[in-house]
C-alpha positions as CSV (number, residue, x, y, z in Angstrom):
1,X,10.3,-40.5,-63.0
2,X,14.0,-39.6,-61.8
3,X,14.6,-37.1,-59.8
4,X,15.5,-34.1,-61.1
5,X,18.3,-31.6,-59.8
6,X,18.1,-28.0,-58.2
7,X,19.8,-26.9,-61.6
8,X,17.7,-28.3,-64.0
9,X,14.4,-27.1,-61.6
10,X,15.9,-23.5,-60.9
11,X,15.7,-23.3,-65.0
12,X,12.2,-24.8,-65.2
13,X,11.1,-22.6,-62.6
14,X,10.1,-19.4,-65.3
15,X,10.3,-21.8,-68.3
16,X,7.0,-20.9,-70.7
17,X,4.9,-23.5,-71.9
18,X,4.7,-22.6,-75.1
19,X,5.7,-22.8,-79.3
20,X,8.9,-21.7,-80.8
21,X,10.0,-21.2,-84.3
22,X,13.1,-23.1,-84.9
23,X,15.7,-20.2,-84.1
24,X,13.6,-19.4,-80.9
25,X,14.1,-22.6,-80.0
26,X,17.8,-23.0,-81.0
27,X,18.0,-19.9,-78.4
28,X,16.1,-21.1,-76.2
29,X,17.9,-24.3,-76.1
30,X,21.3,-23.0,-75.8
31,X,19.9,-21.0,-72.5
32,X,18.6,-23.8,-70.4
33,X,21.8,-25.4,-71.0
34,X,23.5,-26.2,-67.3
35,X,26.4,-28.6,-68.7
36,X,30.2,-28.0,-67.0
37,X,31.0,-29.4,-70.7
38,X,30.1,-28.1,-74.4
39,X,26.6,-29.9,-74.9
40,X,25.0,-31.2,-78.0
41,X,21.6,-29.3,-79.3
42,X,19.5,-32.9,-79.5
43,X,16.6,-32.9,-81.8
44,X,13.7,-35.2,-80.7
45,X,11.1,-35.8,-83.7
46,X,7.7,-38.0,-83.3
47,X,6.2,-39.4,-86.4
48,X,2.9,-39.5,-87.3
49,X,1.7,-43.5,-87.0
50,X,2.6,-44.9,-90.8
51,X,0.2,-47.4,-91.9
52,X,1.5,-50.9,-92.1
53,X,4.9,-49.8,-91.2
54,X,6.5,-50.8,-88.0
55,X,8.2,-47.5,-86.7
56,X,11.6,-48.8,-86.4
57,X,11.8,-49.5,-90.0
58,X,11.9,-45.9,-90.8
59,X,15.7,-45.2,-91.1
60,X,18.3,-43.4,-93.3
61,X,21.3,-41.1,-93.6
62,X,22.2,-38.0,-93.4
63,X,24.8,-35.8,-93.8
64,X,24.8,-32.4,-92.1
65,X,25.9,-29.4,-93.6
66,X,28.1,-28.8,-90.3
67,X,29.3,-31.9,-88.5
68,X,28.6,-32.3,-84.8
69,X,31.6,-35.2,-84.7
70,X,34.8,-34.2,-82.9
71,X,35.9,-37.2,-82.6
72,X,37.5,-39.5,-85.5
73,X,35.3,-42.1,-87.0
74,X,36.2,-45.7,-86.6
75,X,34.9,-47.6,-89.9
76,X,34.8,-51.4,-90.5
77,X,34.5,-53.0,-93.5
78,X,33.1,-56.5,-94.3
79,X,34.1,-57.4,-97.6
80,X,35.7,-59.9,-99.5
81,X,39.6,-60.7,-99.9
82,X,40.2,-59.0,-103.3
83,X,38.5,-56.2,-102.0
84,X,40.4,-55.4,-99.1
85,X,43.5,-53.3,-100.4
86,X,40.6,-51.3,-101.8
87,X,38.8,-50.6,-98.8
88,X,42.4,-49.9,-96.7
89,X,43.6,-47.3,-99.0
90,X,40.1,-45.8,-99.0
91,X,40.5,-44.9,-95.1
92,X,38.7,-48.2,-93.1
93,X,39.9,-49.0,-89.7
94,X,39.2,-52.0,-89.7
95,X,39.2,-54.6,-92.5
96,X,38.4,-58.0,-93.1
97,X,35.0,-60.4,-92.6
98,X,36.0,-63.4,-90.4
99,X,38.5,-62.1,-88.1
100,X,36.3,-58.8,-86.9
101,X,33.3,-61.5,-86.8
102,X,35.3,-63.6,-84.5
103,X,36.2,-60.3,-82.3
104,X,32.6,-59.0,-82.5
105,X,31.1,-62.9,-80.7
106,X,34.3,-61.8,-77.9
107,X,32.2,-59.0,-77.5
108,X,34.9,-56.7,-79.0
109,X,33.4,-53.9,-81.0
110,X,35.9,-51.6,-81.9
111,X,34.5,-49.2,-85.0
112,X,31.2,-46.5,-85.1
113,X,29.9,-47.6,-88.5
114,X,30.0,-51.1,-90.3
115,X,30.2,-51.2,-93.9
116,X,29.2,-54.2,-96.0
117,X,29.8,-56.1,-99.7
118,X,26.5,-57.6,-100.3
119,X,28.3,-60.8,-101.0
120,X,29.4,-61.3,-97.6
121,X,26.4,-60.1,-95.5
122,X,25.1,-64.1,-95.7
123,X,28.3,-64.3,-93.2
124,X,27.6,-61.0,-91.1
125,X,24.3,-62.5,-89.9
126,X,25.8,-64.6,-87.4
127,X,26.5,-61.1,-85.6
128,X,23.1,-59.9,-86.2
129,X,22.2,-60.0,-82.4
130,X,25.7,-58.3,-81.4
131,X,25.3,-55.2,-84.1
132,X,21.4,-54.8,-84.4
133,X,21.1,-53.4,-80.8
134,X,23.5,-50.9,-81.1
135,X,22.4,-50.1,-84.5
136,X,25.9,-51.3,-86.3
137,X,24.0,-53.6,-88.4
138,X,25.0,-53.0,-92.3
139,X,21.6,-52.2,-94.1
140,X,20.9,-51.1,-97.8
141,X,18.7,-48.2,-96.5
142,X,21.9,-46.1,-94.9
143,X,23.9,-47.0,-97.6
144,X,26.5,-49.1,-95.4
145,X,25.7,-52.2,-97.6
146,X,27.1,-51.4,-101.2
147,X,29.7,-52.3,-104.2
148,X,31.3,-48.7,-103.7
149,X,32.7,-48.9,-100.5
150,X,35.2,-46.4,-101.5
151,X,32.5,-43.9,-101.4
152,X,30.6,-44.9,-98.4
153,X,33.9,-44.7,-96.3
154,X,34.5,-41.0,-97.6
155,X,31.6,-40.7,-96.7
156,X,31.4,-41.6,-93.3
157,X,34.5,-40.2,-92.6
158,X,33.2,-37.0,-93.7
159,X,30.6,-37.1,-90.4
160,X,27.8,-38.8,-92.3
161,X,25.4,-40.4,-89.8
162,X,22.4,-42.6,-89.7
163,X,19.0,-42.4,-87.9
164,X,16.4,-44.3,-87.0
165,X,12.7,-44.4,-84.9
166,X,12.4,-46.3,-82.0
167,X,9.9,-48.1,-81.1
168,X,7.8,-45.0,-80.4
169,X,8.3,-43.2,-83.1
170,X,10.6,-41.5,-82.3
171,X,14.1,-40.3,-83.9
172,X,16.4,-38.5,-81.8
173,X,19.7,-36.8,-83.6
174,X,22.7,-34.5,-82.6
175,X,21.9,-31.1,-84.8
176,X,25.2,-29.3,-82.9
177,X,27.1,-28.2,-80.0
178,X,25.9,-24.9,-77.6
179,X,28.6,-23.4,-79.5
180,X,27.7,-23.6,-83.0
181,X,25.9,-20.5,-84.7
182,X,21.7,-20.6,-85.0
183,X,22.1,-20.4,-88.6
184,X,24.2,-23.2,-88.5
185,X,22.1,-25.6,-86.5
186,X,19.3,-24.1,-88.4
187,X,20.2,-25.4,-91.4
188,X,21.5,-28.8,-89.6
189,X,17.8,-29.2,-88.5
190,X,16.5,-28.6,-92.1
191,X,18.3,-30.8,-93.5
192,X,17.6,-33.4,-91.0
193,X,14.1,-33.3,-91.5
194,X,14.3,-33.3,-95.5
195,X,16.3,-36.9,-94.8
196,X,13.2,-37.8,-92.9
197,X,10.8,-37.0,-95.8
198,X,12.9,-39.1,-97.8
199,X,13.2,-42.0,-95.4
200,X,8.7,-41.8,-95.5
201,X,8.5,-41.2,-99.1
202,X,6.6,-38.1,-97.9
203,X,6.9,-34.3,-99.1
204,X,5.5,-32.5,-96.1
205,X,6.8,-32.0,-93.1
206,X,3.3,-31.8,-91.6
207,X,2.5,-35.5,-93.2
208,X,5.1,-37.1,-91.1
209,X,5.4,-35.4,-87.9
210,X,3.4,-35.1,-84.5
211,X,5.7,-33.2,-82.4
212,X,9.4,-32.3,-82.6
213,X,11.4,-30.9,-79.2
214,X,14.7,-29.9,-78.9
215,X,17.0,-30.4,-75.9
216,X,20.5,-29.6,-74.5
217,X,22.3,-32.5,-73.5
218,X,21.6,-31.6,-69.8
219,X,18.6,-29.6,-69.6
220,X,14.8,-29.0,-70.3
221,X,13.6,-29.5,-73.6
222,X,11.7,-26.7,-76.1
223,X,8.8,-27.3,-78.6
224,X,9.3,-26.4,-81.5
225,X,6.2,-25.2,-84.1
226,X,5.7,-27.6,-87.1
């Protein structure tokens, strides 16, 4: 376990042990916050064991009512020839199939989000071992594999962001800065967890989810009552 430091334990010190609502624990969150910088309200969600399903297939989108991103997106696109004056007008970074392959084996990975044509994701699995780690892979389920790439760029652009489990069962998401109002992280959080519901193809929270904490970036985390 590492070490933790006198600021983080001086907070812990009179920290309850208990359940919070979610605006309790937006609060609550915000308090034990020790960051020189504006931290990010992290919401840590473990699911419920799904039967037959390996955890880190449970994935999705979502887009949050108030974005968390300050900084600009970088989007790729993998598509065909004919298709690229398309996807540059619609606001991609990056464009092309075998010249951001070739950079990607260099190791150079330049973009956030990759976005696919399904008629050249035969050719994108070369790269499979480069983007699956970081979790760049183009996949039907977050909508970054699609004809309507005009769409999914707006999209993105717009601060619309993918999760997924890990291998615990676990999904852990950005719901807002220290900064942003209750309400609005409130209603980040809600939203958040209806994407989850949708990703399981369950319609209760309490089907779904064992536990969920929320954290500052640096600092303890809070529990928050399903």
């Amino acid at each position: 376990m590492p070490k933790r430091g006198k600021k983080y334990i001086d907070i812990t010190k009179n920290k309850e042990n208990k359940l919070y609502n979610l605006e309790e624990a937006i609060e609550k969150a915000k308090e034990y916050s020790y960051s020189s910088f504006k931290g990010t309200i992290e919401l840590h969600i473990a699911l419920k064991p799904q039967k037959d399903k390996d955890p880190k297939s449970i994935k999705g989108t979502v887009s949050l009512p108030h974005s968390t991103k300050e900084k600009k997106v970088t989007v790729a696109v993998f598509t065909s020839p004919e298709n690229e004056k398309n996807a540059k007008e619609a606001g991609a970074d990056l464009v092309g199939t075998d010249e951001i392959i070739k950079d990607i084996k260099k190791g150079k990975i330049d973009f956030d989000v990759a976005i696919a044509t399904p008629d050249v994701m035969p050719k994108i699995a070369q790269v499979g071992k480069e983007l699956g780690p970081k979790g760049l892979m183009p996949n039907p389920k977050t909508g970054t594999v699609t004809d309507d790439i005009q769409t999914a760029i707006e999209e993105y652009k717009k601060g619309k962001s993918t999760f997924s489990a890990d291998e615990k069962g676990v999904v852990h998401i950005g719901v807002g800065k220290t900064d942003l109002e209750t309400e609005k992280i409130t209603e980040n959080i809600q939203k958040v967890l209806n994407a989850i519901k949708d990703a399981t193809g369950k319609t209760e929270v309490s089907q779904i989810i064992k536990s969920i904490h929320l954290s500052p970036t640096m600092g303890p985390s809070v529990k928050i009552s399903i």
